[in-house]
N, CA and C atoms as an extended XYZ file, in Angstrom:
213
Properties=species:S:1:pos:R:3:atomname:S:1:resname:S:1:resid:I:1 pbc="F F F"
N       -15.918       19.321       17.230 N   UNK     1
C       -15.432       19.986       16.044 CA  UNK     1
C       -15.924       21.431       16.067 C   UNK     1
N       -14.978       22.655       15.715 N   UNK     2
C       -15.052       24.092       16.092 CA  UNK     2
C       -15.956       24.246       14.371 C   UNK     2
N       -16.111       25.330       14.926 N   UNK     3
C       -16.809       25.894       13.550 CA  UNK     3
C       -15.848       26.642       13.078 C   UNK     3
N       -15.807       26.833       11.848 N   UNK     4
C       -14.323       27.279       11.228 CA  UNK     4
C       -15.428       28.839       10.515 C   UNK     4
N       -14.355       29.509       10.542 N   UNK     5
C       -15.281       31.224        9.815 CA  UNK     5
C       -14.297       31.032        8.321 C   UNK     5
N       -14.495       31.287        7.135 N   UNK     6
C       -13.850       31.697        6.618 CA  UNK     6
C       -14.631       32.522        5.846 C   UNK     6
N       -13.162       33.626        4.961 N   UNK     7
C       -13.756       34.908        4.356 CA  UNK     7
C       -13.414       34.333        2.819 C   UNK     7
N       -14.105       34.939        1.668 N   UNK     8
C       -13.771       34.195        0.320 CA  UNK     8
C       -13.619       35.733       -0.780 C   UNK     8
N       -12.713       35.233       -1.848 N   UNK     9
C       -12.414       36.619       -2.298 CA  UNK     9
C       -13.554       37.547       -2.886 C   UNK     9
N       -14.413       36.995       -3.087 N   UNK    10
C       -15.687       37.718       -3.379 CA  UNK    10
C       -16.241       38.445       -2.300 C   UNK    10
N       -15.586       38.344       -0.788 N   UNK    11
C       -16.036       39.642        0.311 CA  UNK    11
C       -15.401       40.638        0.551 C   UNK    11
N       -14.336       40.273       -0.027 N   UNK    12
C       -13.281       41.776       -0.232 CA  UNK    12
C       -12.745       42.370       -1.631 C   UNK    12
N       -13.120       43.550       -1.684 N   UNK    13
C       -12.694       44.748       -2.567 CA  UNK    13
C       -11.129       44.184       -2.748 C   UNK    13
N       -11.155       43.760       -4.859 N   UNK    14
C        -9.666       43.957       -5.046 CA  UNK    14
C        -8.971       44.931       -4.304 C   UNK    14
N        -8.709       46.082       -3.794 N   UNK    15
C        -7.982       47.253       -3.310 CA  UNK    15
C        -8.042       46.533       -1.758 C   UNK    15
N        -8.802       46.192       -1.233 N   UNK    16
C        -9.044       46.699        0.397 CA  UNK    16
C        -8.063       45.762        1.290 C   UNK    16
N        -7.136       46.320        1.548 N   UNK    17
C        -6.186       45.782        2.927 CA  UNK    17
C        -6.788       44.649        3.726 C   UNK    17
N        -6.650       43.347        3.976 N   UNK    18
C        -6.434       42.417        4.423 CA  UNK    18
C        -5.524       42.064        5.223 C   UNK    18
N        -5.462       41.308        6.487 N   UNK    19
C        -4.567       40.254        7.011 CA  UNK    19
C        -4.619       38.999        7.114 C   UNK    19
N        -3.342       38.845        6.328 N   UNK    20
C        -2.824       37.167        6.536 CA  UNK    20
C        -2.517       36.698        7.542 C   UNK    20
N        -3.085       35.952        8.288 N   UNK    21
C        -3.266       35.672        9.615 CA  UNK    21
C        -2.104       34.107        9.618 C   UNK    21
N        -1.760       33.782        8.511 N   UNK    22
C        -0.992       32.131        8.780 CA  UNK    22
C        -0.010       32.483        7.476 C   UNK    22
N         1.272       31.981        7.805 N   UNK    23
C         2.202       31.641        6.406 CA  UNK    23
C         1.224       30.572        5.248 C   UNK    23
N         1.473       31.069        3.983 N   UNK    24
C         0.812       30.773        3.312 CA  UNK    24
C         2.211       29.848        2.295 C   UNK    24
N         2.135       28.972        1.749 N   UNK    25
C         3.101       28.412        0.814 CA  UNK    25
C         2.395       28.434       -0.825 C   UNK    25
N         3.053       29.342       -2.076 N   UNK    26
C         2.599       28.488       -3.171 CA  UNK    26
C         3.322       28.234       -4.037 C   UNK    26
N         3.266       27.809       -5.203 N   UNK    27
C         4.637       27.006       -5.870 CA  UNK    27
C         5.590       28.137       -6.064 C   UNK    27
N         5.061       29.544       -6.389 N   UNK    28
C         5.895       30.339       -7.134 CA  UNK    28
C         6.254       31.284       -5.671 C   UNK    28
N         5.736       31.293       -4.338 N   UNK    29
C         6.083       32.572       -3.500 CA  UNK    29
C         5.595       32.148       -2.105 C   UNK    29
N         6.261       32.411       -1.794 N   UNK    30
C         5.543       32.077        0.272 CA  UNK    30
C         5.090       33.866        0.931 C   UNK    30
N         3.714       33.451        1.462 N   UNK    31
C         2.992       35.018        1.947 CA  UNK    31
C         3.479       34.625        3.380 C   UNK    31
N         3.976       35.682        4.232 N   UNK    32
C         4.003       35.878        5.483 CA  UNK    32
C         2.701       36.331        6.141 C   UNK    32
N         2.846       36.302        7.725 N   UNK    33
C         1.549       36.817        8.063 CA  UNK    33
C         1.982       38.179        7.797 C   UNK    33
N         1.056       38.986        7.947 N   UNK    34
C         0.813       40.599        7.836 CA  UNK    34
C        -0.186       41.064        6.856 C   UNK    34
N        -0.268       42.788        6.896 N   UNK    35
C        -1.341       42.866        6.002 CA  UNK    35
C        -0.963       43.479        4.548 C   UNK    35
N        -1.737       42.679        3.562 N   UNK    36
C        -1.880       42.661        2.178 CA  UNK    36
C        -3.134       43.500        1.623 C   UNK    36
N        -2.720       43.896        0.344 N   UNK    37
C        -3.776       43.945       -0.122 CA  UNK    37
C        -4.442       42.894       -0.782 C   UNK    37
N        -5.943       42.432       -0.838 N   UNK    38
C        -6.404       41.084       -1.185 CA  UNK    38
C        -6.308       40.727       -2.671 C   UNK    38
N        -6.085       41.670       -3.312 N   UNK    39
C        -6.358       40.911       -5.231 CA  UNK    39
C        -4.711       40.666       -4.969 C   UNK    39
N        -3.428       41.356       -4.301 N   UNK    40
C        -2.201       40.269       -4.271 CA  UNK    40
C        -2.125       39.113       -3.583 C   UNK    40
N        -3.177       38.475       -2.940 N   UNK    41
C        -3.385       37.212       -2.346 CA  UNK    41
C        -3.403       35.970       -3.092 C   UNK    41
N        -3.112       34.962       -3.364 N   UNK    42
C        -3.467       33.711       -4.388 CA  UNK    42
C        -5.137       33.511       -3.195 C   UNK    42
N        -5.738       33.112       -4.433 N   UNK    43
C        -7.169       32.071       -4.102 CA  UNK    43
C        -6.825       31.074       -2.962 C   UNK    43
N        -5.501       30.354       -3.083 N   UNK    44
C        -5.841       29.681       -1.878 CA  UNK    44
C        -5.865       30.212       -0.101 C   UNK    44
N        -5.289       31.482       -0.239 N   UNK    45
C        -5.296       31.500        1.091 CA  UNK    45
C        -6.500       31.981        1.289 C   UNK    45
N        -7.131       32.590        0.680 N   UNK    46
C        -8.637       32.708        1.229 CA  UNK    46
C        -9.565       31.506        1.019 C   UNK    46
N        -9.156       30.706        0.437 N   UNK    47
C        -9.980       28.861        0.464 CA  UNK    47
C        -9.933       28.345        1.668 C   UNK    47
N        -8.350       28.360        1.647 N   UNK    48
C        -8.143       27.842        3.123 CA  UNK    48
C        -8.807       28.672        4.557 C   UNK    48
N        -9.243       29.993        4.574 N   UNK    49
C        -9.541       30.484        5.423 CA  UNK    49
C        -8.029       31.030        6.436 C   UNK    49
N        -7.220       31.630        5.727 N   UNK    50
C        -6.438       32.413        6.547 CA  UNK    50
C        -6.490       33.938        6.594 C   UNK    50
N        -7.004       34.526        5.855 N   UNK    51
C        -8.032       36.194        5.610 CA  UNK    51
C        -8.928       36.346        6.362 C   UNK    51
N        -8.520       37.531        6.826 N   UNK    52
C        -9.298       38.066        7.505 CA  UNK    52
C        -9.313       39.636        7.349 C   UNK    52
N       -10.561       39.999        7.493 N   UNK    53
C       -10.980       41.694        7.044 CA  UNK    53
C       -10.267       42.429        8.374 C   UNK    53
N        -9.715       43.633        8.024 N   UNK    54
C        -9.264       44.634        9.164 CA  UNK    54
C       -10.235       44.901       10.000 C   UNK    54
N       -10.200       45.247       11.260 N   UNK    55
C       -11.236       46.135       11.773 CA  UNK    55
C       -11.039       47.519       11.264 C   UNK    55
N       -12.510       48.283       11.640 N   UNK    56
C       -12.421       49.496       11.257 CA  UNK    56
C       -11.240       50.521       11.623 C   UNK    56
N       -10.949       51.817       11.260 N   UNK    57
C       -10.202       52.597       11.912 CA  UNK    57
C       -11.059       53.456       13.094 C   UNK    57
N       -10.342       53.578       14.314 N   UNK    58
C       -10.800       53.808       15.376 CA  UNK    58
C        -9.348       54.778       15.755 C   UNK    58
N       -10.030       56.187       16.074 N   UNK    59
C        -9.065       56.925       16.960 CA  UNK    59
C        -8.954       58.027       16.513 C   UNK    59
N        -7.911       58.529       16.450 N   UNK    60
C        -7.528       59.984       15.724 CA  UNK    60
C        -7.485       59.900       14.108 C   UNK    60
N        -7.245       59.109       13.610 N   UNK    61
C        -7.313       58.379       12.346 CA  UNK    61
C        -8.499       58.502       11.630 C   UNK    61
N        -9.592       58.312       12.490 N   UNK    62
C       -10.980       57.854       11.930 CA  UNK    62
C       -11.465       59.671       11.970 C   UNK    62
N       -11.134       60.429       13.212 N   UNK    63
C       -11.327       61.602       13.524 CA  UNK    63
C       -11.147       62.448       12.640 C   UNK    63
N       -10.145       62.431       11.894 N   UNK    64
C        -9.690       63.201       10.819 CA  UNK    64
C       -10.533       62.849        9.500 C   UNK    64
N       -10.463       61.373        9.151 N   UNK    65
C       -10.893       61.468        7.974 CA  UNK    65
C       -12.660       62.206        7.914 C   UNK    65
N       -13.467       61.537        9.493 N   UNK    66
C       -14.695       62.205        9.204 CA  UNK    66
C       -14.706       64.003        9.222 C   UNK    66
N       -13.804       64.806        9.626 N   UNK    67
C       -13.238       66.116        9.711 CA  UNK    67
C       -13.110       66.748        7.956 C   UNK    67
N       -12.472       65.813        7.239 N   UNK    68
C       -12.366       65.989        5.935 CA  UNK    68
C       -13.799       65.562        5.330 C   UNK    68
N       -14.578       64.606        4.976 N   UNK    69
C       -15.780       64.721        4.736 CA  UNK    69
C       -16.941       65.801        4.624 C   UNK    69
N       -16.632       66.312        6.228 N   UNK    70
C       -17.980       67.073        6.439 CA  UNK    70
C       -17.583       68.402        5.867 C   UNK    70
N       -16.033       68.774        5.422 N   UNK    71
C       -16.513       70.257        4.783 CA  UNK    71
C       -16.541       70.130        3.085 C   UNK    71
């Protein structure tokens, strides 16, 4: 038996971008995979463990924003 990771909505920031890693079914709406923001998630898909946190931004992306910071 694997060890299962799951993330619960109390580790992610209502605002902060998430991916739905599995079709999710609930009475009123079906979530596709892709990424969401997490307070539009129902509780169960993060019960079930289909959330998962983004990795960081890495690249020209990340380059810029620390560019804007430092002045």
């Amino acid at each position: 038996m694997g060890i299962e990771h799951r993330q619960y909505r109390q580790s992610f920031l209502p605002t902060q971008v998430v991916e739905l890693r599995q079709i999710c079914f609930t009475p009123g709406r079906v979530f596709e995979p892709g990424k969401y923001i997490a307070g539009d998630l129902p509780d169960i898909a993060f019960e079930m463990g289909l959330v998962d946190a983004l990795p960081p931004v890495r690249g020209k992306n990340a380059e810029i924003r620390d560019k804007k910071r430092s002045k």
